[in-house]
KOLFIMAR-795696 format. One record per residue (C-alpha): residue number from 1; residue in one letter; chain; x, y, z. Coordinates in steps of 0.001 Angstrom, whole numbers, padded with zeros to 6 digits. Example, Ala and Ser with C-alpha at 12.3 -4.5 7.8 and 13.67 -1.06 7.14 Angstrom:
# KOLFIMAR-795696
<atom 1; a; A; <012300; -004500; 007800>> <atom 2; s; A; <013670; -001060; 007140>> 
END
This chain:
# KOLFIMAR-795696
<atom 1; x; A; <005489; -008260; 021927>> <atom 2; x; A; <005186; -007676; 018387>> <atom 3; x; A; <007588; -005677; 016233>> <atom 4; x; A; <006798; -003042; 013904>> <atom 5; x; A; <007129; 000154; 012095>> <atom 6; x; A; <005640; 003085; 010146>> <atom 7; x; A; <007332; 005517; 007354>> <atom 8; x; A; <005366; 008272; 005312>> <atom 9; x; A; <006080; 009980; 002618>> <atom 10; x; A; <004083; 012407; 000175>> <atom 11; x; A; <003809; 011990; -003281>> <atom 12; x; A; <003383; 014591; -005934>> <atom 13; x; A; <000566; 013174; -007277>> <atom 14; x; A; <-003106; 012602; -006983>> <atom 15; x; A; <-004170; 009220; -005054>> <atom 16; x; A; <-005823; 007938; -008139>> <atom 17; x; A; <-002320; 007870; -010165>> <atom 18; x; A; <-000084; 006392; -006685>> <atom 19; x; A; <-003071; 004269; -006448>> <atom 20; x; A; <-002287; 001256; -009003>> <atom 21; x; A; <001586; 001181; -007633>> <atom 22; x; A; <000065; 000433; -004329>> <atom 23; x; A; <-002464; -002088; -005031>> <atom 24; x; A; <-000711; -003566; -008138>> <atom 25; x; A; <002194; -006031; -006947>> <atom 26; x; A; <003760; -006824; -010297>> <atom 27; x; A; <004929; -002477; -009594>> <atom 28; x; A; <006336; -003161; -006381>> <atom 29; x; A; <010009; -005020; -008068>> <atom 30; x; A; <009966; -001162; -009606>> <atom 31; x; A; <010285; 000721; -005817>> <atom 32; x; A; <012261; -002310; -003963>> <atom 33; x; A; <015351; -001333; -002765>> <atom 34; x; A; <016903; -004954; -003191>> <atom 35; x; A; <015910; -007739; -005384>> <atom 36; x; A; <012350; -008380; -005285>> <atom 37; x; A; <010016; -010892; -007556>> <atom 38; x; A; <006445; -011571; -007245>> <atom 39; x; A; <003898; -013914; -009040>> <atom 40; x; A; <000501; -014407; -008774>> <atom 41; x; A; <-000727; -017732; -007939>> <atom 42; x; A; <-004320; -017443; -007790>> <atom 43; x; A; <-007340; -015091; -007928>> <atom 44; x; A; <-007800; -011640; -009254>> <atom 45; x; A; <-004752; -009188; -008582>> <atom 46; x; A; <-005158; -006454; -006820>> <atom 47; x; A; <-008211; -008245; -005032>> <atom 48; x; A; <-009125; -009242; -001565>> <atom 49; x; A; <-007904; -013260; -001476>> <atom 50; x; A; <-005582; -013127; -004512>> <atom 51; x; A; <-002783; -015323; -003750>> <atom 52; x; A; <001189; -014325; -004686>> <atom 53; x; A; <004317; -016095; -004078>> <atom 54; x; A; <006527; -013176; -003485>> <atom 55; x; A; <010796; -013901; -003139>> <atom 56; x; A; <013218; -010647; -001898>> <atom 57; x; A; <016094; -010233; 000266>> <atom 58; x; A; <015925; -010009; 004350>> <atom 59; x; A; <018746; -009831; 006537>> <atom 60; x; A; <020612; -013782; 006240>> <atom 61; x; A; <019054; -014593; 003354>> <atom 62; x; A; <018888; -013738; -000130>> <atom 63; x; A; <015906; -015460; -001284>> <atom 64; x; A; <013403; -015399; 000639>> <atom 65; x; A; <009915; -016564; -000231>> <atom 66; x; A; <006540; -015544; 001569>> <atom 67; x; A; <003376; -016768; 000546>> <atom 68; x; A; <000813; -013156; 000357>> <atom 69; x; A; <-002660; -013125; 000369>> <atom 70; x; A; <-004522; -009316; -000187>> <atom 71; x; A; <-006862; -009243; 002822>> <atom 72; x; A; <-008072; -005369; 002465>> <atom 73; x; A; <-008433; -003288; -000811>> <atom 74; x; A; <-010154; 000217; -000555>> <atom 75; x; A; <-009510; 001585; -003546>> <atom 76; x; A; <-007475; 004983; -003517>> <atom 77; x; A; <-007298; 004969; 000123>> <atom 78; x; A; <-005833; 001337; 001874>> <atom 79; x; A; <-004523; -001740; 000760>> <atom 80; x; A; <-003397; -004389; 002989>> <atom 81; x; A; <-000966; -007944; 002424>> <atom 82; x; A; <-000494; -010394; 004794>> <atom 83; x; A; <003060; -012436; 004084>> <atom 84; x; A; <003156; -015813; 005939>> <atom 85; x; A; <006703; -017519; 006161>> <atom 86; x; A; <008242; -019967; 008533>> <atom 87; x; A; <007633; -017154; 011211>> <atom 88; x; A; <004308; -016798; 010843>> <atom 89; x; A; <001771; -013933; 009112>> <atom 90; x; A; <003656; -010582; 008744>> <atom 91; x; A; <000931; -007276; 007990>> <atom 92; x; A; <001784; -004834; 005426>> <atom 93; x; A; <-000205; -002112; 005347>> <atom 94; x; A; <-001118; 001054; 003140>> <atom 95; x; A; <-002947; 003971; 003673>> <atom 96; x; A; <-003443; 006723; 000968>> <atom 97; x; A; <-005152; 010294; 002014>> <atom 98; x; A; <-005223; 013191; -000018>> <atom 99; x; A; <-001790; 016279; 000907>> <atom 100; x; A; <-002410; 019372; -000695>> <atom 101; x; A; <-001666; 018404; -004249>> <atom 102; x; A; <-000597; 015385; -003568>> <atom 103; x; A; <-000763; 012015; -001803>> <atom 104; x; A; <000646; 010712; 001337>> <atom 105; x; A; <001260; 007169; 001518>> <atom 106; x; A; <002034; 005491; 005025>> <atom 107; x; A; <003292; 001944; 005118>> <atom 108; x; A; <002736; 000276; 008365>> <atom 109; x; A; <004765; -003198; 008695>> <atom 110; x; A; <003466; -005688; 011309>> <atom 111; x; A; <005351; -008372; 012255>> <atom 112; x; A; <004563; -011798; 014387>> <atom 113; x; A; <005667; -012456; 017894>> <atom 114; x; A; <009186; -014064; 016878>> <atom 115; x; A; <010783; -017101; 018447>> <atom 116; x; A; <014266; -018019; 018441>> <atom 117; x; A; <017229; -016149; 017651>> <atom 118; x; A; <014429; -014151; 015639>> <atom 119; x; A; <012870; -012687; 018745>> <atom 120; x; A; <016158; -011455; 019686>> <atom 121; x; A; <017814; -010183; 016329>> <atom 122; x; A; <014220; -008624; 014937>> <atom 123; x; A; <014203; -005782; 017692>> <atom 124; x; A; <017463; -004853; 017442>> <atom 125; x; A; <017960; -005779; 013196>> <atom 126; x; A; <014748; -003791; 011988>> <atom 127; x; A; <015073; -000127; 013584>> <atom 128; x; A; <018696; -000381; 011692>> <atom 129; x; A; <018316; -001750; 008095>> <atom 130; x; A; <013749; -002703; 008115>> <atom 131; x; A; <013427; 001043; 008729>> <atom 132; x; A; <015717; 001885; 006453>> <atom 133; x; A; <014541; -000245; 003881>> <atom 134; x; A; <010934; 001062; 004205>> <atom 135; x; A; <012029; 004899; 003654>> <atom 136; x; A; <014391; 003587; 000800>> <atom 137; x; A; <011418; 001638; -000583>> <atom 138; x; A; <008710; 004436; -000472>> <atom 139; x; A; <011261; 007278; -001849>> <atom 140; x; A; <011947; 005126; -004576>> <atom 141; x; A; <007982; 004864; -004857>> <atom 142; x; A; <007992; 008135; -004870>> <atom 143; x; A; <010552; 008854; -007706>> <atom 144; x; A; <008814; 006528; -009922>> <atom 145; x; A; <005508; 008281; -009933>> <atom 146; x; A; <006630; 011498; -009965>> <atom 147; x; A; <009381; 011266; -012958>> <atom 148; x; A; <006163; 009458; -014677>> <atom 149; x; A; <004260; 012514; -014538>> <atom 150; x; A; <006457; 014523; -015397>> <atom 151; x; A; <006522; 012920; -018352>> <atom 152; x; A; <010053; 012647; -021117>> <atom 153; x; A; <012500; 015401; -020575>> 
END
C-alpha cells in the first residue's frame, strides 16, 4: 500500500500568474517551509524530461537529495515531478483550475511502497509533519503570489 496525500488551497490570482511558481522549480526554495535547493541538471526547465537535483529536509535527515525528472506539463492547468531516492520514485503532482477570481492549486504527493523501518514510520510520520508541511508549503505559495500582486505598500 502506497502512502499519500492531498492539500488545496486558493489563490487570489489568475492561473496564468500562480502558473510560473508551479512549473518553475528555481520558485519553489521561495514557498518551502524548510531549507530547500534545487538545480537543474539537464534539459529545458519547466519541460517534460528536464532533469534537477533537488536537496531539502525530511524527517532524519537534513539533506536530502532526490534526483526529479518533469514527466507532465500542461500549461496553466497540471504539472507533475517524479523524485527518485534510495526509496524509489515519489509523484508530486499539481493541478490548477480556475475559483471565482482566483486559482485553486491542489498538490497531490505520491509516495512508493516503502520497505524497512520506512514502511512503518511513513504511515504514521506523514499525516503528522508531510501534511503539515504540504499546507505550510502551499500557504506560503500562496502569500508569495498574492503580496506580489498586490504590489509595494
Amino acid at each position: 500500500m502506497t502512502t499519500q496525500g492531498t492539500e488545496s488551497i486558493t489563490i487570489q490570482a489568475a492561473p496564468d500568474v500562480v502558473w510560473p511558481w508551479i512549473a518553475d522549480l528555481g520558485k519553489h526554495a521561495a514557498w518551502s517551509p524548510k531549507p530547500y535547493k534545487v538545480d537543474l541538471v539537464s534539459g529545458e526547465p519547466g519541460t517534460v524530461g528536464a532533469r534537477y537535483r533537488s536537496v531539502g529536509v525530511i524527517p532524519g535527515d537534513k539533506d536530502h537529495a532526490n534526483d526529479v525528472e518533469i514527466t507532465e506539463v500542461v500549461p496553466g492547468q497540471r504539472f507533475v515531478l517524479v523524485g527518485s531516492d534510495a526509496n524509489g520514485p515519489h509523484q508530486n503532482i499539481y493541478a490548477l483550475r480556475p475559483s471565482g477570481t482566483g486559482t485553486e492549486v491542489t498538490h497531490q504527493l505520491i509516495f512508493p511502497e516503502m520497505k524497512g523501518v520506512a514502511k512503518v514510520l511513513l504511515p504514521v510520520l506523514f499525516p503528522l509533519v508531510g501534511k503539515s508541511d504540504m499546507r505550510k508549503r502551499l500557504g506560503l505559495l500562496k502569500t508569495a503570489i498574492e503580496t506580489q500582486q498586490a504590489g509595494p505598500a
